[in-house]
Backbone as numpy.savetxt, mean C-alpha at the origin, in Angstrom:
# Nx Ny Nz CAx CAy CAz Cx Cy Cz
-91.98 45.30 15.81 -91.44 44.97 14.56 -92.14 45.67 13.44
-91.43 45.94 12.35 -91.98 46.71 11.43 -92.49 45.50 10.40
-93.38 45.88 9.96 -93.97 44.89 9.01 -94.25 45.29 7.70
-93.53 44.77 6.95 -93.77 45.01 5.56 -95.09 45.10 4.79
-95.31 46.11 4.08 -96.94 46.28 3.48 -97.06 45.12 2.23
-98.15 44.63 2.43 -97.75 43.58 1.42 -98.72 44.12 0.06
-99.40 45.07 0.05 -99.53 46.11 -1.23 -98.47 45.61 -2.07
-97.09 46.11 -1.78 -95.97 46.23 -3.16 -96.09 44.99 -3.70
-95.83 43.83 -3.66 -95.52 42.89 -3.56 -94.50 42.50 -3.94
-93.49 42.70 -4.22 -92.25 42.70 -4.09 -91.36 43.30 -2.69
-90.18 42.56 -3.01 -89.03 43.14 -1.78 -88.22 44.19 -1.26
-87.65 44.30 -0.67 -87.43 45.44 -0.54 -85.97 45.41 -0.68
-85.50 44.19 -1.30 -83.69 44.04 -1.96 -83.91 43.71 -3.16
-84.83 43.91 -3.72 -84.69 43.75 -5.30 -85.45 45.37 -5.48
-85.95 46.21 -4.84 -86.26 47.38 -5.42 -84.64 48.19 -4.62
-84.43 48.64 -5.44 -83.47 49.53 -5.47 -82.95 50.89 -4.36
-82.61 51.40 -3.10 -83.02 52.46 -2.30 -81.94 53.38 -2.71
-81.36 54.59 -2.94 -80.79 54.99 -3.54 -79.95 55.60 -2.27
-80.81 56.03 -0.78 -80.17 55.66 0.42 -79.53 54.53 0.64
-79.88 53.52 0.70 -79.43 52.09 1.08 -77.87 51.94 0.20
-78.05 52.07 -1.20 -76.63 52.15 -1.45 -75.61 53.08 -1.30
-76.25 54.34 -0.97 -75.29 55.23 -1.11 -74.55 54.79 0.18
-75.18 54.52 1.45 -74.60 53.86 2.53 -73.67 52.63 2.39
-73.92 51.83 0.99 -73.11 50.64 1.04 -71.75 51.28 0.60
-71.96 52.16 -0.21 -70.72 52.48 -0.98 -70.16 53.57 0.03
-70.46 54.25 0.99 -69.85 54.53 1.77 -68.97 53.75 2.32
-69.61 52.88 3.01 -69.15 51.83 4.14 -67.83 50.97 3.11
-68.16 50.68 1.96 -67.33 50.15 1.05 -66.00 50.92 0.73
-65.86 51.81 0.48 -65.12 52.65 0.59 -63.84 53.24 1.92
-64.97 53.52 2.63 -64.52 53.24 3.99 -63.11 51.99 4.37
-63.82 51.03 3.82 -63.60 49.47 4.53 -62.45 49.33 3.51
-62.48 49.73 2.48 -61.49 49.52 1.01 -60.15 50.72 1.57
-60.76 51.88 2.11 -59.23 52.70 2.67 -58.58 52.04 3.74
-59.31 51.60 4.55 -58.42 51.07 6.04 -57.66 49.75 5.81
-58.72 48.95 4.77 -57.66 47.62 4.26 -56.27 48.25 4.09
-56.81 49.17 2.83 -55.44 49.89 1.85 -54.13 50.22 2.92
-54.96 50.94 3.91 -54.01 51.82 4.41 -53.14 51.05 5.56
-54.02 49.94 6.50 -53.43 49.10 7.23 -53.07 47.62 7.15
-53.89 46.87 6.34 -53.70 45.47 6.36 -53.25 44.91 5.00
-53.54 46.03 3.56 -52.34 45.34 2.83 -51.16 45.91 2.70
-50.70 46.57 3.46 -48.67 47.10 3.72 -48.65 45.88 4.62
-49.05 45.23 5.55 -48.86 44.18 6.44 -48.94 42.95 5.44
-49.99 42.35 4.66 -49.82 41.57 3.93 -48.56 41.40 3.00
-48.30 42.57 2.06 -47.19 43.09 1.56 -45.69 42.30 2.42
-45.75 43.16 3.00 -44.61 43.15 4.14 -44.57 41.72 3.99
-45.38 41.30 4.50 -45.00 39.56 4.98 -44.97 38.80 3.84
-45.45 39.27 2.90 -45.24 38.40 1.69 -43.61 38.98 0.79
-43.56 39.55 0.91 -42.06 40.22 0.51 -41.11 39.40 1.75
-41.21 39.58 2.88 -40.47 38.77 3.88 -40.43 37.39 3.85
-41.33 36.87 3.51 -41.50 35.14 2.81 -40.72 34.99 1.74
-41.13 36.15 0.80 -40.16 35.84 -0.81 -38.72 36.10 -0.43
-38.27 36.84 0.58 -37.17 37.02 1.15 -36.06 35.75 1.56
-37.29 35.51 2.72 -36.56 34.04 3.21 -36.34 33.14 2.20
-37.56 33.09 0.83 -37.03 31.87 0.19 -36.06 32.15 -0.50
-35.66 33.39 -1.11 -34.77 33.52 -2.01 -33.28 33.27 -1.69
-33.36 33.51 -0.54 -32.01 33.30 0.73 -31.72 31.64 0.87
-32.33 30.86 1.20 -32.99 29.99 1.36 -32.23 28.96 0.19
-33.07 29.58 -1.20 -32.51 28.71 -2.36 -30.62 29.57 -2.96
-30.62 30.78 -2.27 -29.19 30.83 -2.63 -28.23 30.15 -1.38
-28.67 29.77 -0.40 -27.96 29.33 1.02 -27.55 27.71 0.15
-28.84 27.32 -0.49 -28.58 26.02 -0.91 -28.03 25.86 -1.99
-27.63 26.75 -3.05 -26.51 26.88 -4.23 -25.39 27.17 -3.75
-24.98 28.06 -2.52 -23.74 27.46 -1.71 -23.41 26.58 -1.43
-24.36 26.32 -0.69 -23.82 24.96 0.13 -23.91 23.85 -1.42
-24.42 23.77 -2.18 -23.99 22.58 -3.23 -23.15 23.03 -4.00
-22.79 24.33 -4.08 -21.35 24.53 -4.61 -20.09 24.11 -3.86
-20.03 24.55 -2.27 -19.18 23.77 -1.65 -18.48 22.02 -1.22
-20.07 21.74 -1.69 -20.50 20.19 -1.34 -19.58 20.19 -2.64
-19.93 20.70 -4.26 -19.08 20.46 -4.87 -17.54 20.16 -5.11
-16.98 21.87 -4.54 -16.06 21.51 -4.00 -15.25 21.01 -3.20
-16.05 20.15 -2.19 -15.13 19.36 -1.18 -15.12 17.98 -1.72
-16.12 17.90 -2.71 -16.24 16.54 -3.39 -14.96 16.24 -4.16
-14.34 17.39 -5.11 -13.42 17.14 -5.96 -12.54 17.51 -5.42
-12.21 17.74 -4.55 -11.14 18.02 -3.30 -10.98 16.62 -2.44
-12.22 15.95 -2.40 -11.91 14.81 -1.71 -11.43 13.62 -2.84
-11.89 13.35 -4.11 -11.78 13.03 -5.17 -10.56 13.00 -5.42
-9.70 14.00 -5.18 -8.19 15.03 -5.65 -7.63 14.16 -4.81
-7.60 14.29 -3.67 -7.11 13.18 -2.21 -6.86 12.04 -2.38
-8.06 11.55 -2.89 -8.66 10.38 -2.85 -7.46 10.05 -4.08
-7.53 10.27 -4.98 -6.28 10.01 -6.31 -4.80 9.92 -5.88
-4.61 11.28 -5.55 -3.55 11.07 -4.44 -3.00 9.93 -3.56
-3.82 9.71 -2.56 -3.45 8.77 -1.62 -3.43 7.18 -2.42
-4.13 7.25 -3.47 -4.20 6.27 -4.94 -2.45 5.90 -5.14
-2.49 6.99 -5.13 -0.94 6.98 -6.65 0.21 6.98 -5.28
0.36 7.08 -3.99 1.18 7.61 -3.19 0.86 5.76 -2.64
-0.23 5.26 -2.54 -0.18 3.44 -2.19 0.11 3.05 -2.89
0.30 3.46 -4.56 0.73 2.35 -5.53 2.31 2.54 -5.92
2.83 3.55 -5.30 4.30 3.94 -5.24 4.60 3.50 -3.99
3.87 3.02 -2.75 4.62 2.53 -1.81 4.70 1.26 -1.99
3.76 0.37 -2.53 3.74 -0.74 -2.85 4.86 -1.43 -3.82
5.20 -0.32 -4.95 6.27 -0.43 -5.98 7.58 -0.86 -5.31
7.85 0.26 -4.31 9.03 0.16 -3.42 9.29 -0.67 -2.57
8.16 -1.37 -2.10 8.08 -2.70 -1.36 8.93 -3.84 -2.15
7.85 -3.91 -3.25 8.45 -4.60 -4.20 9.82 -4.82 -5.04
10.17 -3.61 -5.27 11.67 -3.28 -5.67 12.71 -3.93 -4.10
12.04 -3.63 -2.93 13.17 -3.65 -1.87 13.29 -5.05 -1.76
11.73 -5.64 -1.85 11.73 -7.36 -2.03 12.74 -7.93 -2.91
12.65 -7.73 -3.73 13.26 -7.97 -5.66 14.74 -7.63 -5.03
15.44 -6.44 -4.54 16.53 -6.65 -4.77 16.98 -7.34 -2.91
16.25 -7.58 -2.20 16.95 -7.79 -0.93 16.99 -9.80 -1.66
15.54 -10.12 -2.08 15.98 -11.21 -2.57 17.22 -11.72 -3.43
17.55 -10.61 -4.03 18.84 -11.04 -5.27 20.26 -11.02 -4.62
20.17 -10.19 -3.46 21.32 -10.17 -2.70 21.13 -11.30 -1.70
20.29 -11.57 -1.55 20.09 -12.69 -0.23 20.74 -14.35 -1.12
20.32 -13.68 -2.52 20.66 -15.34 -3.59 22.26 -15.19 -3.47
22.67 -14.39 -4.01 24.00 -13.97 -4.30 24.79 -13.95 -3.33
24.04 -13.64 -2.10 25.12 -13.79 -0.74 25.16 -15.62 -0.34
23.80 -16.20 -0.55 23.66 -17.31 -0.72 24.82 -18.63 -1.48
24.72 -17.73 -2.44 25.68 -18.74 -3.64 27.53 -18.38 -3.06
27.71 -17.04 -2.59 29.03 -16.30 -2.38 29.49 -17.55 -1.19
28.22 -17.83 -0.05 28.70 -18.44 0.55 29.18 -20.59 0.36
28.21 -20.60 -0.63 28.20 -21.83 -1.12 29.87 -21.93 -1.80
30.19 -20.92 -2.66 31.30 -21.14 -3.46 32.53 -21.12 -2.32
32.34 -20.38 -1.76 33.45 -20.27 -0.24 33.31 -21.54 0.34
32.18 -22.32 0.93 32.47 -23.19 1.60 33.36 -24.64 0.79
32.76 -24.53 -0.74 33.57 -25.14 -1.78 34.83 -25.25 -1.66
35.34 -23.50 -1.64 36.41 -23.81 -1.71 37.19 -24.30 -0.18
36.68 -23.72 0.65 37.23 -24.33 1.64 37.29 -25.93 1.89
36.30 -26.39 1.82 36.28 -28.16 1.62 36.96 -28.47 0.74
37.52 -27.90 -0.64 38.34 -28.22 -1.46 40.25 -28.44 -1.11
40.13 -27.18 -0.15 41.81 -26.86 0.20 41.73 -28.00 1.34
40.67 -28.00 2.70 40.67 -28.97 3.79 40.86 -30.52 2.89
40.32 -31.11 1.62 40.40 -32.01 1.27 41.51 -32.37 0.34
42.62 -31.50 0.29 43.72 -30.98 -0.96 44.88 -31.16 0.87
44.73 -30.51 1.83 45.29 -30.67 2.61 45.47 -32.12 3.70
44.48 -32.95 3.39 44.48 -34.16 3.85 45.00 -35.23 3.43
44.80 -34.65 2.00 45.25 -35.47 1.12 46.76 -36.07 1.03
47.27 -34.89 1.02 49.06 -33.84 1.23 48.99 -35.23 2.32
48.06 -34.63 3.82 48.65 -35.51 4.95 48.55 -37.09 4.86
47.82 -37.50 4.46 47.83 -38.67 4.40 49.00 -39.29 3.02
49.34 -38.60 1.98 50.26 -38.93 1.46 51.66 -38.93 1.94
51.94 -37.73 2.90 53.08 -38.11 3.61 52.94 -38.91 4.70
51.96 -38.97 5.29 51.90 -40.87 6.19 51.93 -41.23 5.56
51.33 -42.07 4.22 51.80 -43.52 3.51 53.20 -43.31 3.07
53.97 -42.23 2.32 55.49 -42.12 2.69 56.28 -42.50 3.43
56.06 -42.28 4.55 56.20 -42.41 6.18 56.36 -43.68 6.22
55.40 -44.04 6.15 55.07 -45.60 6.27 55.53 -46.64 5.23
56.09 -46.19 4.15 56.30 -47.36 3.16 57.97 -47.14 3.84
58.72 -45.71 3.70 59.91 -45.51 4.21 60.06 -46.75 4.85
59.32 -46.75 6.25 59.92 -47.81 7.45 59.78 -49.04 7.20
58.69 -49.25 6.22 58.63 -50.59 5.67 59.98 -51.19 5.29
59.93 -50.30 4.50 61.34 -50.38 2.91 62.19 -50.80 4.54
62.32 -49.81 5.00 64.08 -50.50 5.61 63.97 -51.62 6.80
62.55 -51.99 7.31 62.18 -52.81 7.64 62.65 -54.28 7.12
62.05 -54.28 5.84 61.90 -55.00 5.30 63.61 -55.44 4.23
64.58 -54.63 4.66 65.64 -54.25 4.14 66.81 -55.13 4.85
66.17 -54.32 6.15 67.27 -55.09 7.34 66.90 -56.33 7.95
65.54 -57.07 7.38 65.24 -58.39 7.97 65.82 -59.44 6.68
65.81 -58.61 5.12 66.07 -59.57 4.42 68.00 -59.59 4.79
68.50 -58.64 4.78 70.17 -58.71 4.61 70.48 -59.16 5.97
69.86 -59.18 7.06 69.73 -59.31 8.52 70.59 -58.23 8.81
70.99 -56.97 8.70 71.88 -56.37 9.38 71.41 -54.88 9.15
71.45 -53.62 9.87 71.62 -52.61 10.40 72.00 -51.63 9.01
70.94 -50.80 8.48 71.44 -49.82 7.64 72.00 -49.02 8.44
72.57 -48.10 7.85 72.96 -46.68 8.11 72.22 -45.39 7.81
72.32 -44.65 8.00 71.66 -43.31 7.45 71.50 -42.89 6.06
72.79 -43.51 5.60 72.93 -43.19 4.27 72.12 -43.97 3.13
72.37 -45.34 3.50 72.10 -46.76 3.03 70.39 -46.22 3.24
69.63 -45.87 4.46 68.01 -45.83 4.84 67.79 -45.05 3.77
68.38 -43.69 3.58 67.98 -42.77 2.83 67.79 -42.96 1.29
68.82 -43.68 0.66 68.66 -44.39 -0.49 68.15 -45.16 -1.11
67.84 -45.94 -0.06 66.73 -47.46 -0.31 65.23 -46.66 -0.34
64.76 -45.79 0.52 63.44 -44.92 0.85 63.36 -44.33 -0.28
64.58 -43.47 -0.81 64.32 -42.75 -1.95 63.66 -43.89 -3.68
64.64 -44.72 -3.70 64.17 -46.20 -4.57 62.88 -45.91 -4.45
62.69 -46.59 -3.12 61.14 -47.15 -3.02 59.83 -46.28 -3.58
60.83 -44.99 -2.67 59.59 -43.90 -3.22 59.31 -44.07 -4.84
60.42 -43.67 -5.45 60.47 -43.49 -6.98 59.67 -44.31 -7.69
59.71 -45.56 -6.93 59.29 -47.03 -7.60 57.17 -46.31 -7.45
57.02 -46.27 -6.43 55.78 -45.91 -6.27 54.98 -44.89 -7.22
54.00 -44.89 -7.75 53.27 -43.93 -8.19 52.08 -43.17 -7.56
52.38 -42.23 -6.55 50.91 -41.36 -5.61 50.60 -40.46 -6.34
51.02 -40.50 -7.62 49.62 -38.93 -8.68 48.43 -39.91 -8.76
48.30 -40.99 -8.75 47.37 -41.55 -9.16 46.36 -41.65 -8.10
46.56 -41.68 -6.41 46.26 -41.72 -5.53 45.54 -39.74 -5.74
46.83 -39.27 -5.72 46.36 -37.76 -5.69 45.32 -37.10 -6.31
45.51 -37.69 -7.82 44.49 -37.46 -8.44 43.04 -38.10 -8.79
42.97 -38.87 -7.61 42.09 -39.28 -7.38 41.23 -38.53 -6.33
42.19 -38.48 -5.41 41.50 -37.60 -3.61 41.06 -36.15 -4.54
41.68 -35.52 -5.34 41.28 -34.23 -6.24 39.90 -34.24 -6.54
39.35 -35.57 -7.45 38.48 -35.69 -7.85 37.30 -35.95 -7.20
37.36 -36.12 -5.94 36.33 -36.92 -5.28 36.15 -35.31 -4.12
C-alpha cells in the first residue's frame, strides 16, 4: 500500500492534480457522448411514445363522450317519442271507450224505446181482444136475457138488433182508455 507522506499535511482531493482532472473530464465527456448518443434517443423515444399513448388516449375519450353524447340525445329523442306515441295511444283508447260507450247507451235506449213500443201495441192488442170478448159476451147476455124475459126464440134479425141496442147503450172508450193508460 502506498502511504501518504504526512509532511504535506493536507489531502490529496483538496490539492488540485491537473492529471487527475484532466482524466475526469475525459471520462466525463466520454460518458456525456454515449448517454447522448445511446440512452437519451431511447429515453426520448419512450417519452414521446408515452406522450403518444396519452394523447390518443384523451382523444379516444372525447370520442367516446361525444358518442356517449350522442346516443344520449338519440336515446332522449326515443325516449320523447315513444312519450308522445303512449299518450296518442292512450287518447285513442279513450276516444274508442267514449264513443263505444255512447253507442252502447244509444243502442241501449233504441232498445228500451222498441220494447215500449212493442208492450204498447201487445197491450193496445189485448185490449182490442178482450173488448171484443166482453162484446161477445154482453151480445149473448142481451139475447139471453131477451128470450128468458119474452120466453120465446129471437130470430137473426130480432138478435142482431137487440145486440146492436145493447152495444150502443154501453160505453167501452172508457174501459179503452183506460187499458191505454196503464
Amino acid at each position: 500500500m502506498h502511504s501518504i507522506p504526512a509532511s504535506s499535511g493536507s489531502s490529496f482531493l483538496v490539492q488540485p492534480g491537473i492529471g487527475l482532472m484532466l482524466w475526469v473530464l475525459v471520462v466525463f465527456g466520454i460518458s456525456m457522448w454515449l448517454l447522448a448518443k445511446f440512452v437519451f434517443p431511447r429515453i426520448s423515444e419512450a417519452l414521446e411514445t408515452r406522450q403518444k399513448a396519452i394523447e390518443e388516449s384523451i382523444d379516444t375519450a372525447e370520442r367516446t363522450r361525444t358518442e356517449a353524447d350522442a346516443l344520449l340525445a338519440e336515446y332522449r329523442e326515443r325516449l320523447k317519442e315513444a312519450r308522445a306515441q303512449a299518450e296518442e295511444i292512450v287518447q285513442r283508447a279513450r276516444q274508442a271507450a267514449d264513443t263505444h260507450e255512447h253507442e252502447s247507451k244509444e243502442r241501449g235506449q233504441e232498445i228500451v224505446a222498441e220494447a215500449a213500443k212493442r208492450a204498447e201495441r201487445d197491450i193496445e192488442a189485448a185490449t182490442k181482444r178482450a173488448l171484443d170478448d166482453i162484446r161477445k159476451e154482453v151480445a149473448d147476455l142481451t139475447i139471453m136475457a131477451t128470450e128468458k124475459v119474452t120466453r120465446k126464440t129471437l130470430d137473426a134479425a130480432d138478435q142482431k138488433r137487440l145486440v146492436q141496442e145493447a152495444l150502443n147503450e154501453l160505453d167501452f172508450s172508457s174501459i179503452s182508455e183506460g187499458a191505454q193508460n196503464n
